[in-house]
N, CA, C and O of each residue as an XYZ file, in Angstrom:
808
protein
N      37.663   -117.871    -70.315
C      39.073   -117.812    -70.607
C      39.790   -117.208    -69.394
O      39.273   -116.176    -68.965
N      40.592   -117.536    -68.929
C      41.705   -117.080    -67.789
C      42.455   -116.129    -68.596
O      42.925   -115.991    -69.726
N      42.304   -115.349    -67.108
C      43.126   -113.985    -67.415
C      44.807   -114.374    -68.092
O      45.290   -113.431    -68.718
N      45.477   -115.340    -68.029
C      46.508   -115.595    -68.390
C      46.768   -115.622    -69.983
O      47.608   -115.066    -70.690
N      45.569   -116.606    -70.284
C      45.250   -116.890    -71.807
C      44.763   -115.521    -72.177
O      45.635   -115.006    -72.877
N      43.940   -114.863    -72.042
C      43.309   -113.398    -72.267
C      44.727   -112.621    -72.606
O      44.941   -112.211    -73.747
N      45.897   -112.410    -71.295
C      46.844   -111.686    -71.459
C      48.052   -112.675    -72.420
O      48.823   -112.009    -73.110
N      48.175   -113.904    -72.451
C      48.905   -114.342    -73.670
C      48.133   -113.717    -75.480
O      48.724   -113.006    -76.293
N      46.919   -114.211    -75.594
C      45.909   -113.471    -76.797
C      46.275   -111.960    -77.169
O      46.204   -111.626    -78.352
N      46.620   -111.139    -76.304
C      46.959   -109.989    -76.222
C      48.169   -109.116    -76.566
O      48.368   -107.921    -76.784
N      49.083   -110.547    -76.504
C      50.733   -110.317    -76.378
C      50.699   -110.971    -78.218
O      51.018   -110.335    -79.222
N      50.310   -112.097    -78.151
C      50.577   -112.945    -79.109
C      49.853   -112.482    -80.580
O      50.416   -112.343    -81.665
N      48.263   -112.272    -80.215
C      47.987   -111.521    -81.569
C      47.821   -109.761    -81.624
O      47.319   -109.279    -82.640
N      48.179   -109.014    -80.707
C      48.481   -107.703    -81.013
C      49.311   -107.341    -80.429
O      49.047   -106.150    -80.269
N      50.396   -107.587    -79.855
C      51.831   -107.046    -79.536
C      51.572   -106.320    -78.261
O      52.444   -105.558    -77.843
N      50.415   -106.485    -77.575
C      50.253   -105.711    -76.370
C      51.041   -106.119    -75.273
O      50.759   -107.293    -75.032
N      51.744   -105.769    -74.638
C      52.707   -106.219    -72.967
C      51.475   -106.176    -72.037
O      51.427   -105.148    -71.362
N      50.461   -107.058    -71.843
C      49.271   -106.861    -70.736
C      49.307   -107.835    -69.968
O      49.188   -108.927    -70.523
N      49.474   -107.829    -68.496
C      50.071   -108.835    -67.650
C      48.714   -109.683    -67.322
O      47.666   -109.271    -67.819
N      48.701   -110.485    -66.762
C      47.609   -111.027    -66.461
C      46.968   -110.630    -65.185
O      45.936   -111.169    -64.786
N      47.605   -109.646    -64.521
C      47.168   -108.919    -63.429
C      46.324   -108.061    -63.608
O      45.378   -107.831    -62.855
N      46.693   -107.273    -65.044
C      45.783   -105.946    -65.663
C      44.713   -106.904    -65.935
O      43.782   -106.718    -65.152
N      44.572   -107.543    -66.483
C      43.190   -108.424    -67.430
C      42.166   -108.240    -66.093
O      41.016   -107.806    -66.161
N      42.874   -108.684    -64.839
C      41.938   -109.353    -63.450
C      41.553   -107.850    -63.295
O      40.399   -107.464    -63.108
N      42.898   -106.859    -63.415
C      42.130   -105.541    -62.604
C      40.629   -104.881    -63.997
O      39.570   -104.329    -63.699
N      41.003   -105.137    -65.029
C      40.044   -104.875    -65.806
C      38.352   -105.580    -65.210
O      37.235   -105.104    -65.008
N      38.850   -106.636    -65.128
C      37.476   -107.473    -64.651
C      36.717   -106.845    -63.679
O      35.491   -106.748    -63.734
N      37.468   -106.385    -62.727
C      37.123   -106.147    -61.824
C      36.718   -104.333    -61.401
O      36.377   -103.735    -60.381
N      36.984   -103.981    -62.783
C      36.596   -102.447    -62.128
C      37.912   -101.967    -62.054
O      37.974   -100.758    -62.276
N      38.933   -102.485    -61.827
C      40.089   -101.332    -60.929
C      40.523   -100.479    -61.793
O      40.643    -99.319    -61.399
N      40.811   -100.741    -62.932
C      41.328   -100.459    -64.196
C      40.494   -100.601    -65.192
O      39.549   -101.380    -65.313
N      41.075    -99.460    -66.200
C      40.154    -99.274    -67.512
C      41.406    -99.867    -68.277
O      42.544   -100.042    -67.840
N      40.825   -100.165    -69.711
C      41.522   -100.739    -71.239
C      41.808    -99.160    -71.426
O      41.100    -98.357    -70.818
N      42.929    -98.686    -72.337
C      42.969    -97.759    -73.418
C      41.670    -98.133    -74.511
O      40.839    -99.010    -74.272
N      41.679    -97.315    -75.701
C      40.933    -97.538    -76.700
C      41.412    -98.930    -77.476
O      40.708    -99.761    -78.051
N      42.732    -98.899    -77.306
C      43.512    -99.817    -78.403
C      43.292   -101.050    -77.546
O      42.983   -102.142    -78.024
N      43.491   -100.782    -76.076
C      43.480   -102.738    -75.590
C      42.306   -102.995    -75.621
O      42.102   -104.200    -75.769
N      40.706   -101.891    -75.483
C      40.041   -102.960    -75.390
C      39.552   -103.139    -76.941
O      38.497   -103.773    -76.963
N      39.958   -102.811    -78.098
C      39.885   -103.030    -79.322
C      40.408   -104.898    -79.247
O      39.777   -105.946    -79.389
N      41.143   -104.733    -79.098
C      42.432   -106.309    -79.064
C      41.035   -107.074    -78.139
O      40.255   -107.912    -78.592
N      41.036   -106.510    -76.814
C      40.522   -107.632    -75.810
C      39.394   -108.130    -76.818
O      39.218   -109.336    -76.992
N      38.557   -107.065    -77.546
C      36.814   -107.544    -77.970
C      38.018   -108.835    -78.859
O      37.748   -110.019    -78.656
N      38.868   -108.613    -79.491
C      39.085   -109.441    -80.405
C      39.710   -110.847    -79.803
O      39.807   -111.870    -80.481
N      40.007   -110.766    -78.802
C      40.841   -111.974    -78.576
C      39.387   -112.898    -77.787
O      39.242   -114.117    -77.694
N      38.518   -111.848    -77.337
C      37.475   -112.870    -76.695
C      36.309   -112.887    -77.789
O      35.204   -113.367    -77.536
N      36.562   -112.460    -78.732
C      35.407   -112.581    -80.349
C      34.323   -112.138    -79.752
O      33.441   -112.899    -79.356
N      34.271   -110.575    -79.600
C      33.170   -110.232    -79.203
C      33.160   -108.835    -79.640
O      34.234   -108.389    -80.043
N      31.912   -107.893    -79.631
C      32.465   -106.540    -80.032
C      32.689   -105.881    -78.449
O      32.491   -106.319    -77.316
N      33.307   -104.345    -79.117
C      34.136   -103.637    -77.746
C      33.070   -103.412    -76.833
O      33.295   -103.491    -75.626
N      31.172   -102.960    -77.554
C      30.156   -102.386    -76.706
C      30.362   -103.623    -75.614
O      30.536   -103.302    -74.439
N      30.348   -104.946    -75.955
C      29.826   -105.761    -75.097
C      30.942   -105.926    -74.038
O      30.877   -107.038    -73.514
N      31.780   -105.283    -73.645
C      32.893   -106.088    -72.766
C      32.325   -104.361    -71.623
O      32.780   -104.498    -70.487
N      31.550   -103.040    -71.770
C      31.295   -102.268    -70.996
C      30.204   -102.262    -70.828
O      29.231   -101.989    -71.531
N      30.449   -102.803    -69.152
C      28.912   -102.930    -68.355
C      27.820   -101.479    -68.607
O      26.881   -101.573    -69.398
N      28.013   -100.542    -68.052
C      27.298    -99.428    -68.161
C      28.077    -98.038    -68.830
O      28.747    -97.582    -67.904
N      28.199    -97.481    -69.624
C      29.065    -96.718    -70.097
C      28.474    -95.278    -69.518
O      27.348    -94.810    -69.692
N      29.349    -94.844    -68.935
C      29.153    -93.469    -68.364
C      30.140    -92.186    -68.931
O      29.889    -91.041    -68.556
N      31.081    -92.415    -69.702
C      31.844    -91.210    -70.288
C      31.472    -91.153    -71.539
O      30.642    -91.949    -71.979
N      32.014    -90.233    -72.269
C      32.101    -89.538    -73.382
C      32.690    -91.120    -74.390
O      32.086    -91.764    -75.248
N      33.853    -91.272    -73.900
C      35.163    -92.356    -74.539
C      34.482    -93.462    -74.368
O      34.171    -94.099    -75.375
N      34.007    -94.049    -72.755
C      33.370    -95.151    -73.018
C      32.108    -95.414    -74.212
O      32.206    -96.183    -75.168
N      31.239    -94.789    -73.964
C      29.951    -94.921    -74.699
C      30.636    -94.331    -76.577
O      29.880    -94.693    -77.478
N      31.484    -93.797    -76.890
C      32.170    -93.793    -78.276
C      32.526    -95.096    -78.598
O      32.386    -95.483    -79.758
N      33.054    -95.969    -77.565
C      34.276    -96.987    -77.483
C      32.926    -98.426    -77.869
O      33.075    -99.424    -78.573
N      31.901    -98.043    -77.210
C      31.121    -99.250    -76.900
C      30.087    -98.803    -78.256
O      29.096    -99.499    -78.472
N      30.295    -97.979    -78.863
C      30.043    -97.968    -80.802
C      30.655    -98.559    -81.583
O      30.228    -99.343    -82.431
N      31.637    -98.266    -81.390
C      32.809    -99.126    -82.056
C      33.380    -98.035    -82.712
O      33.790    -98.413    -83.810
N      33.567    -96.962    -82.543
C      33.879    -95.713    -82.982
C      34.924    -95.067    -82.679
O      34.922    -94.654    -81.520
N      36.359    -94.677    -83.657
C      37.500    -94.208    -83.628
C      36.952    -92.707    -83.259
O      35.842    -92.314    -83.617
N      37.890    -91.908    -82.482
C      37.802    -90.664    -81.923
C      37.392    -89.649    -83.069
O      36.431    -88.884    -83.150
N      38.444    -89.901    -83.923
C      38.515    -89.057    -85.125
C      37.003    -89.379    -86.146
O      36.523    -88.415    -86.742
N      36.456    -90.513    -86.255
C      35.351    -90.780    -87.063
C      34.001    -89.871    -86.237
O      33.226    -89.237    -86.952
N      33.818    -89.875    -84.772
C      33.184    -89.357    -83.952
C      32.939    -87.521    -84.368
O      31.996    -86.777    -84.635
N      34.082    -87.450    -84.249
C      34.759    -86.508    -84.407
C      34.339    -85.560    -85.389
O      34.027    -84.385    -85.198
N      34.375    -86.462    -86.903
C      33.724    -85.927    -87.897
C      32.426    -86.263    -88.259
O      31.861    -85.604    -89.132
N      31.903    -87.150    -87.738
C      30.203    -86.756    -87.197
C      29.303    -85.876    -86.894
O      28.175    -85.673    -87.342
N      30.165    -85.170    -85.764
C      29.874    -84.410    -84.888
C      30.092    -82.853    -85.726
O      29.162    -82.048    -85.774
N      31.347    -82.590    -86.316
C      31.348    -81.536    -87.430
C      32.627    -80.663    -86.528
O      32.752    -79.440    -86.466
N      33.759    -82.028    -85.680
C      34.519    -81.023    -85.056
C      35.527    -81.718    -85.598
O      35.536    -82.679    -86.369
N      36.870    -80.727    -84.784
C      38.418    -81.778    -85.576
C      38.783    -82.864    -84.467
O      38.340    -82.936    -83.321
N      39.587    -83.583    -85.023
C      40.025    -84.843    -83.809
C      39.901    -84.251    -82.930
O      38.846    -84.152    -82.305
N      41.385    -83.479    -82.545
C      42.020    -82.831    -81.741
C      41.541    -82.262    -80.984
O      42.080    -82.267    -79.877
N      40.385    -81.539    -81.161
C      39.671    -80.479    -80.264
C      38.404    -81.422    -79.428
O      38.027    -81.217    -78.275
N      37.838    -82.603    -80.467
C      37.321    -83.443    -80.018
C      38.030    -84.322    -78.876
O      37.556    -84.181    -77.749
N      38.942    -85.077    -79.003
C      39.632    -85.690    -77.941
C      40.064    -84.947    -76.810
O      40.130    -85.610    -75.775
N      40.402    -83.654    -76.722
C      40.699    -82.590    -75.626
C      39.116    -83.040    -74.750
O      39.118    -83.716    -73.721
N      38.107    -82.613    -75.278
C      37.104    -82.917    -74.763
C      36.578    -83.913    -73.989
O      36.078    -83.854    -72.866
N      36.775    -84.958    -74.827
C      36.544    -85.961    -74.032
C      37.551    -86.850    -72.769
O      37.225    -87.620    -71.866
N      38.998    -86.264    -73.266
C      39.586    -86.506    -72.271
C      39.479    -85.628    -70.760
O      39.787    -85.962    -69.616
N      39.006    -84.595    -71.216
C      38.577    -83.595    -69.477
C      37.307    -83.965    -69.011
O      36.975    -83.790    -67.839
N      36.495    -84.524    -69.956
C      35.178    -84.846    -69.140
C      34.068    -83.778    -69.647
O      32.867    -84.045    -69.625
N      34.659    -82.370    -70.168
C      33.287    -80.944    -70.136
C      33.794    -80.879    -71.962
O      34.782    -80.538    -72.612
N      32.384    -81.452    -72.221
C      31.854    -81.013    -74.214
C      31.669    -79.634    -73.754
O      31.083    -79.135    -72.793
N      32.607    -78.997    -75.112
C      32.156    -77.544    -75.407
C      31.342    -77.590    -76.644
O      30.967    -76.432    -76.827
N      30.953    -78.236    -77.438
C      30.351    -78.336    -78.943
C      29.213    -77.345    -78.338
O      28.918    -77.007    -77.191
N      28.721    -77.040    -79.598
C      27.490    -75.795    -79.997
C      26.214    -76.744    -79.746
O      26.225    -77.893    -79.304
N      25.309    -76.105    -80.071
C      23.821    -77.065    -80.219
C      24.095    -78.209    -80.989
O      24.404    -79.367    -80.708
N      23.926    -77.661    -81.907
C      23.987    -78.764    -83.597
C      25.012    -79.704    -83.113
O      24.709    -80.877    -83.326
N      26.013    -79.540    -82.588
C      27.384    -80.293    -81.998
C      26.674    -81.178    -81.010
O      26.775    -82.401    -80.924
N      26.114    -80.562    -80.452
C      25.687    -81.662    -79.021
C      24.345    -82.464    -79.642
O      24.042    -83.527    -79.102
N      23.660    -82.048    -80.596
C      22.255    -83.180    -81.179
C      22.885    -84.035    -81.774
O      22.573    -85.223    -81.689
N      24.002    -83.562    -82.570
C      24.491    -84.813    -83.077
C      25.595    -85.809    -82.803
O      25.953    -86.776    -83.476
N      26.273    -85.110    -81.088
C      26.572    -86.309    -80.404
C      25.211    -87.361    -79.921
O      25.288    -88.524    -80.317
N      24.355    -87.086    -79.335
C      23.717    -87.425    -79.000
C      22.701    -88.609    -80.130
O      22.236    -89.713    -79.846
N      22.638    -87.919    -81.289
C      22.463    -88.482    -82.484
C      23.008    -89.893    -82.562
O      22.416    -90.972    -82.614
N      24.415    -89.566    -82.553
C      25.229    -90.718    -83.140
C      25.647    -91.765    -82.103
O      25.710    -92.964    -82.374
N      25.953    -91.205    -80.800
C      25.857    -92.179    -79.704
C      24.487    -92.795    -79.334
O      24.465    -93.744    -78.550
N      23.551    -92.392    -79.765
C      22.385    -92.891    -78.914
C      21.974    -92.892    -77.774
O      21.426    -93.763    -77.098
N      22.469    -91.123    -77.434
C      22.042    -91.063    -76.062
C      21.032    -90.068    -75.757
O      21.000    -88.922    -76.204
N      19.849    -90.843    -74.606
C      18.831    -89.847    -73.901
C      19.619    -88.783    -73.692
O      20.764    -88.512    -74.054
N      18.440    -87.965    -72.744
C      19.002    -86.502    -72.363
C      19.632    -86.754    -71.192
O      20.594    -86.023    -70.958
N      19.339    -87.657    -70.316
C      19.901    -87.820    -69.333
C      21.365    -88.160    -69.066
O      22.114    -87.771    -68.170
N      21.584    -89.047    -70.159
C      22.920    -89.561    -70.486
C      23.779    -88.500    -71.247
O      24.987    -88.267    -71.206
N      22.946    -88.040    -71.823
C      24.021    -86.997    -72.840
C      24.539    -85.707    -71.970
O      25.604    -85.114    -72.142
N      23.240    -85.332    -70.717
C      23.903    -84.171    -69.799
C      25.135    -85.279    -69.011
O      26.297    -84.935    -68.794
N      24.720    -86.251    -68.766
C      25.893    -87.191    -67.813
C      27.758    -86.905    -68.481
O      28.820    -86.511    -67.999
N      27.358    -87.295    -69.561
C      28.710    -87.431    -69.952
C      29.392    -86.282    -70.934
O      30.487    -86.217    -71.492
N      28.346    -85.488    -70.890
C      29.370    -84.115    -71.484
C      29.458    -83.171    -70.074
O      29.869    -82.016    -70.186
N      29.132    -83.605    -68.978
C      29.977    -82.820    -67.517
C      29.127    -81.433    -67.363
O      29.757    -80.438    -67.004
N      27.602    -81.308    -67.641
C      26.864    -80.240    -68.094
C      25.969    -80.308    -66.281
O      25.201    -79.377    -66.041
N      26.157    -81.404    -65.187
C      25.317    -81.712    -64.504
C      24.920    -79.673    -63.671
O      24.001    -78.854    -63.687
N      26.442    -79.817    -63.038
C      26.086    -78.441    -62.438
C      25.708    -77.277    -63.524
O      25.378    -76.213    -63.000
N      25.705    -77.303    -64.645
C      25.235    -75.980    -65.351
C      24.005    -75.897    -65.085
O      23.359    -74.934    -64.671
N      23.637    -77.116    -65.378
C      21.642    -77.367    -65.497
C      20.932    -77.051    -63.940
O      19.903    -76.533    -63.507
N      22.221    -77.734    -63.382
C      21.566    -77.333    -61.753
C      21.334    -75.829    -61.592
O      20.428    -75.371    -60.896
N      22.158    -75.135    -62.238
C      22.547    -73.371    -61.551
C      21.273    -73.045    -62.324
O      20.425    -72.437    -61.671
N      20.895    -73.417    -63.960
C      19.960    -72.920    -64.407
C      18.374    -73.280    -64.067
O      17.374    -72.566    -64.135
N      18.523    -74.538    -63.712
C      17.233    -74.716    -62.827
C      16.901    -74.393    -61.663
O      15.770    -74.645    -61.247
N      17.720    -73.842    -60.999
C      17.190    -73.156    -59.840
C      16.786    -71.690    -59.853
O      15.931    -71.109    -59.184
N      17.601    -71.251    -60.761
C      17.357    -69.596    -61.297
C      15.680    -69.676    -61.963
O      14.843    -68.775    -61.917
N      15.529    -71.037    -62.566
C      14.143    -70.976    -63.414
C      12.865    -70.977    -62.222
O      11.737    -70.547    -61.984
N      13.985    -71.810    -61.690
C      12.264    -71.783    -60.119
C      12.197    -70.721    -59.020
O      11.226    -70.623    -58.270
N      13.567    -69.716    -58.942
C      13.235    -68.681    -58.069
C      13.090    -67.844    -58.871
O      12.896    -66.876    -58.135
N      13.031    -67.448    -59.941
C      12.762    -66.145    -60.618
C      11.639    -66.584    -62.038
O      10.956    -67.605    -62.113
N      11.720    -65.596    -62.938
C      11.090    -65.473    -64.262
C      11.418    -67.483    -64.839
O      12.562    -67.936    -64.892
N      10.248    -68.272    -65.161
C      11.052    -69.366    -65.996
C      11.376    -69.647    -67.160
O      12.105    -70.471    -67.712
N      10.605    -68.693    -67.495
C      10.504    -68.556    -69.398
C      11.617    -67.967    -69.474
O      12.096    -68.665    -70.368
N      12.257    -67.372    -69.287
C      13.772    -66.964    -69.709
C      14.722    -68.325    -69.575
O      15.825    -68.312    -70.121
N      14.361    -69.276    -68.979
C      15.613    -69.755    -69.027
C      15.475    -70.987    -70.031
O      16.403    -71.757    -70.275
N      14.160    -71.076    -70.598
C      14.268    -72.200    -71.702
C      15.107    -72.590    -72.650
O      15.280    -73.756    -73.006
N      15.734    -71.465    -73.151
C      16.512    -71.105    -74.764
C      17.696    -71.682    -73.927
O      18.274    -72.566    -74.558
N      18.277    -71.425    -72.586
C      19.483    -71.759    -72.044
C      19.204    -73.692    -72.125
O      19.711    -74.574    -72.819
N      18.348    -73.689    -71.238
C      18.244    -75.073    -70.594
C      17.984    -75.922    -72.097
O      17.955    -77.110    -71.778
N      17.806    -75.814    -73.426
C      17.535    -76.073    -74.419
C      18.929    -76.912    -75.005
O      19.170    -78.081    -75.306
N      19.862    -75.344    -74.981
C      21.133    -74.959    -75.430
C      22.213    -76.359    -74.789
O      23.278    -76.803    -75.219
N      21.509    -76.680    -73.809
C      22.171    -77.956    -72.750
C      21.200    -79.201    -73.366
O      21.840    -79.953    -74.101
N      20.456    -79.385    -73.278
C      19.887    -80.654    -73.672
C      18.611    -80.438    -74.946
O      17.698    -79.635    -75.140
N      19.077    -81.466    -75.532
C      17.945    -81.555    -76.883
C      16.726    -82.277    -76.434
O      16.425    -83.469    -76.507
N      15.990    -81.054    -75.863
C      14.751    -81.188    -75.295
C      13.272    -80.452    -76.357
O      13.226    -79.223    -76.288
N      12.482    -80.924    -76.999
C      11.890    -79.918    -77.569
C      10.810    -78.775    -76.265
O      10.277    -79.034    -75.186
N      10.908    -77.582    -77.067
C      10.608    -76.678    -75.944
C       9.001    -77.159    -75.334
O       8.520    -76.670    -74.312
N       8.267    -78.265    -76.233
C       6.729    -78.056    -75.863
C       6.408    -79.255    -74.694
O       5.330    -79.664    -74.263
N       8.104    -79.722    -74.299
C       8.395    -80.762    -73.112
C       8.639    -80.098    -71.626
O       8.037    -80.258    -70.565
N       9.839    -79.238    -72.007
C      10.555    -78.619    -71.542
C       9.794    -77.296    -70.697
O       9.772    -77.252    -69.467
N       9.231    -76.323    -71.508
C       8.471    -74.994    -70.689
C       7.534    -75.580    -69.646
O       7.565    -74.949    -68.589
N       6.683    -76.653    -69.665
C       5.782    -77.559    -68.731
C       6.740    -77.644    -67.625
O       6.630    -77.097    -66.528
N       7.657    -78.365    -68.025
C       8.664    -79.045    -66.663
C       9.564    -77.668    -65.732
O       9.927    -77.629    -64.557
N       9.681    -76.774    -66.717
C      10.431    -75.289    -65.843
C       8.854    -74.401    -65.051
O       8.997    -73.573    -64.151
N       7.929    -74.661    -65.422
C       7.164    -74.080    -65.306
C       6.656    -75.236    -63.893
O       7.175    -74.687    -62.921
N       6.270    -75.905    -63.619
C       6.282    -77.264    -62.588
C       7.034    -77.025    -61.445
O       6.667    -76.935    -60.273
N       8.688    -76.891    -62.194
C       9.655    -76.245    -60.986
C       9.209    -74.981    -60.562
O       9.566    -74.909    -59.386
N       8.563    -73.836    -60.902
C       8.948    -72.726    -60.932
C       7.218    -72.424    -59.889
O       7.114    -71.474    -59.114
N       6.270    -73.264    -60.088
C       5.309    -73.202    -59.302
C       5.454    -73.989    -58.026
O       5.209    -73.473    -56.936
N       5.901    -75.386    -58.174
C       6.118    -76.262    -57.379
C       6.781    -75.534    -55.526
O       6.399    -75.610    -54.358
N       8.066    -74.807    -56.380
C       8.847    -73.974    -55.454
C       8.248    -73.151    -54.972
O       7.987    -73.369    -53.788
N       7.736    -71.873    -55.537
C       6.785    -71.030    -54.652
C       5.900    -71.299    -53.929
O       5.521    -70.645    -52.958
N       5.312    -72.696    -54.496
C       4.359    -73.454    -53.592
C       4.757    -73.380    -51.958
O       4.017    -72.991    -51.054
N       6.205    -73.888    -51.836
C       6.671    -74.152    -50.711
C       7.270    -72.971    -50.094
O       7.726    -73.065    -48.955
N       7.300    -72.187    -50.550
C       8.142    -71.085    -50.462
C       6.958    -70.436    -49.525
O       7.204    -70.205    -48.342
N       5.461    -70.102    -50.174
C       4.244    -69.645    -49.364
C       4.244    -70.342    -48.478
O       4.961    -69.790    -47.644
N       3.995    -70.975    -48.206
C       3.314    -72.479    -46.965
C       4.597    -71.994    -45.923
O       4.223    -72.003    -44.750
N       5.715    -71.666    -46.063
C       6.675    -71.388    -44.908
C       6.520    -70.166    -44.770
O       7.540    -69.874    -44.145
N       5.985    -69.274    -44.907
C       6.085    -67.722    -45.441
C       4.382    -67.330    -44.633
O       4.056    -66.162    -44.422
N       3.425    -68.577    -44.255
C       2.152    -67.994    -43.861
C       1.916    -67.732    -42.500
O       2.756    -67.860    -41.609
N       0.916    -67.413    -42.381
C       0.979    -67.357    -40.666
C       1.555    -68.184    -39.848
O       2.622    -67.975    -39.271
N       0.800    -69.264    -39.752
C       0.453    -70.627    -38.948
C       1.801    -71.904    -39.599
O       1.782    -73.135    -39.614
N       2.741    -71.008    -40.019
C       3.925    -71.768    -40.583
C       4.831    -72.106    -39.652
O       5.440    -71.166    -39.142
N       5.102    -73.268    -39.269
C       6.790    -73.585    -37.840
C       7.734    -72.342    -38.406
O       7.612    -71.408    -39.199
N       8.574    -72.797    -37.676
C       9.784    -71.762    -37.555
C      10.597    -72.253    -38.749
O      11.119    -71.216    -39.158
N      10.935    -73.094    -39.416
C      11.814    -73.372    -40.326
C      11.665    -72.961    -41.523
O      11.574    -73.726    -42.483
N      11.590    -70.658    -41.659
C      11.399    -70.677    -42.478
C      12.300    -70.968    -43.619
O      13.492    -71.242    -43.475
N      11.787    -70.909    -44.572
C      12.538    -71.063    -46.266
C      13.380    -72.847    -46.365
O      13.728    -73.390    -47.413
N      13.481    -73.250    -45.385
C      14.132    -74.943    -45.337
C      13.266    -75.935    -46.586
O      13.832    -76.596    -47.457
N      12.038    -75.837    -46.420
C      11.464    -76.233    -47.550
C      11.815    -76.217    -48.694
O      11.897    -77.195    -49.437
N      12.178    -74.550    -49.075
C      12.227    -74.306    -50.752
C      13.996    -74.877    -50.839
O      14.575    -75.428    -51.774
N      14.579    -74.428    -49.283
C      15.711    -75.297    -50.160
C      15.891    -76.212    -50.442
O      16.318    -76.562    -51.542
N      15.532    -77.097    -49.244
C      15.533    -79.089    -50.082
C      14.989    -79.157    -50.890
O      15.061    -80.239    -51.472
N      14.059    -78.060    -51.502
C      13.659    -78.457    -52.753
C      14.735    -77.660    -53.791
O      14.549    -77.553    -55.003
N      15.572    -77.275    -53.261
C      16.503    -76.678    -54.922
C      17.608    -77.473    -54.856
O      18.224    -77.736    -55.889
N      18.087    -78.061    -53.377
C      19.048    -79.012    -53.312
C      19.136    -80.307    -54.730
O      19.955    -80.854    -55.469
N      17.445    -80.260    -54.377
C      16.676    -81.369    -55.657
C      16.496    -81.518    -56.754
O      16.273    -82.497    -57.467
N      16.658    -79.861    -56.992
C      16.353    -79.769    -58.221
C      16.349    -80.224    -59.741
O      15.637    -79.899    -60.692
N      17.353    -81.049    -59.617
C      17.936    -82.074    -60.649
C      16.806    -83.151    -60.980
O      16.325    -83.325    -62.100
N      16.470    -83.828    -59.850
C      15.588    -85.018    -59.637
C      14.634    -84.241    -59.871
O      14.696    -84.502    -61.072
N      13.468    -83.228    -59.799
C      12.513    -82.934    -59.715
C      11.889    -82.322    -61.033
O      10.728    -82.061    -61.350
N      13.450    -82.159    -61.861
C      13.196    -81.623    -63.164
C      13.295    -82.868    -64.107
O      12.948    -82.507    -65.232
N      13.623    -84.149    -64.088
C      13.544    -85.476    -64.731
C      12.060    -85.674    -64.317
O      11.276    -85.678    -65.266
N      11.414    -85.875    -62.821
C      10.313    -86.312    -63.011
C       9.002    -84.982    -64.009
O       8.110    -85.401    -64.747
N       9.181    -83.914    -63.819
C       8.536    -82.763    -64.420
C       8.508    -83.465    -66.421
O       7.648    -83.780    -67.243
N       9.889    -83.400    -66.356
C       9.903    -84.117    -68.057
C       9.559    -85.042    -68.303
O       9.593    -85.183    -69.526
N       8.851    -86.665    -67.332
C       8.922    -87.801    -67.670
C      10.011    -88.739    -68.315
O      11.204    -88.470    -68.448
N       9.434    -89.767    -68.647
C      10.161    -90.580    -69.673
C      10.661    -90.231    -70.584
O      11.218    -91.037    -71.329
């Protein structure tokens, strides 16, 4: 269907003013739908809303590509609209545990995706690096508190980081070590993100 017909469908069966310029910039990435146009668009191209978003990376998208009103989400989750939509419009979930299993619940998202789009990336970073230069068992209950990980996954993979690092940390630290000390342990905390997905697996 041409963007013209797409943006007549739009005008004609939901009262939307959508030029046929927006339709192209939609296609193309430049521009996002509101909730409401791409409600209309799934309908004018008879399709549902999941299928018109290539990869959903926010909070709104991946709600949107459920087929899920803010407010229904909302009360899923065990919060009010209002405080819910604040959220997702800044990008950083404040919900509790129980709040965040059962976003995750109801969207169907891994851990990976669920730290992605509740804006949690740098928390996990600050706490995984604290887990590999210091004590790691302290920081489970935190790193938990962020992703619905069960702990008998999780203490392995902080514990991985937390040897892995000292590993490197000695080897620059020994006699017969080049001059670049400590450079090691940092590209490895630079990493730390990546190094704690492979520690957890699949």
């Amino acid at each position: 269907m041409a963007p013209g017909h797409v943006a007549y469908g739009l005008r004609a069966q939901y009262g939307l003013a959508v030029t046929p310029e927006t339709v192209v910039a939609w296609e193309r990435g430049r521009l996002g739908p509101s909730a409401q146009e791409l409600t209309a668009l799934a309908g004018v191209l008879w399709c549902a809303p999941g299928e018109l978003i290539a990869d959903a990376t926010t909070l709104r998208e991946h709600r949107m590509s459920r087929g899920l009103a803010a407010d229904e989400l909302a009360r899923r989750v065990g919060l009010d609209a209002v405080g819910y939509l604040r959220m997702e419009e800044s990008g950083r979930w404040r919900g509790n545990e129980r709040q965040t299993a059962a976003l995750a619940e109801t969207l169907g998202l891994g851990p990976r995706e669920l730290l992605q789009v509740t804006g949690r990336d740098d928390e996990l970073a600050a706490l995984l690096r604290d887990a590999a230069t210091t004590r790691w068992q302290a920081y489970v209950r935190p790193v938990v508190k962020l992703l619905p990980l069960p702990k008998r996954v999780l203490e392995p993979a902080l514990q991985r980081l937390h040897t892995d690092y000292h590993a490197k940390m000695v080897a620059t630290s020994s006699w017969g070590a080049s001059g670049d000390s400590g450079d090691a342990g940092r590209e490895y905390l630079d990493g730390i993100v990546a190094h704690f997905w492979d520690a957890v697996g699949p």
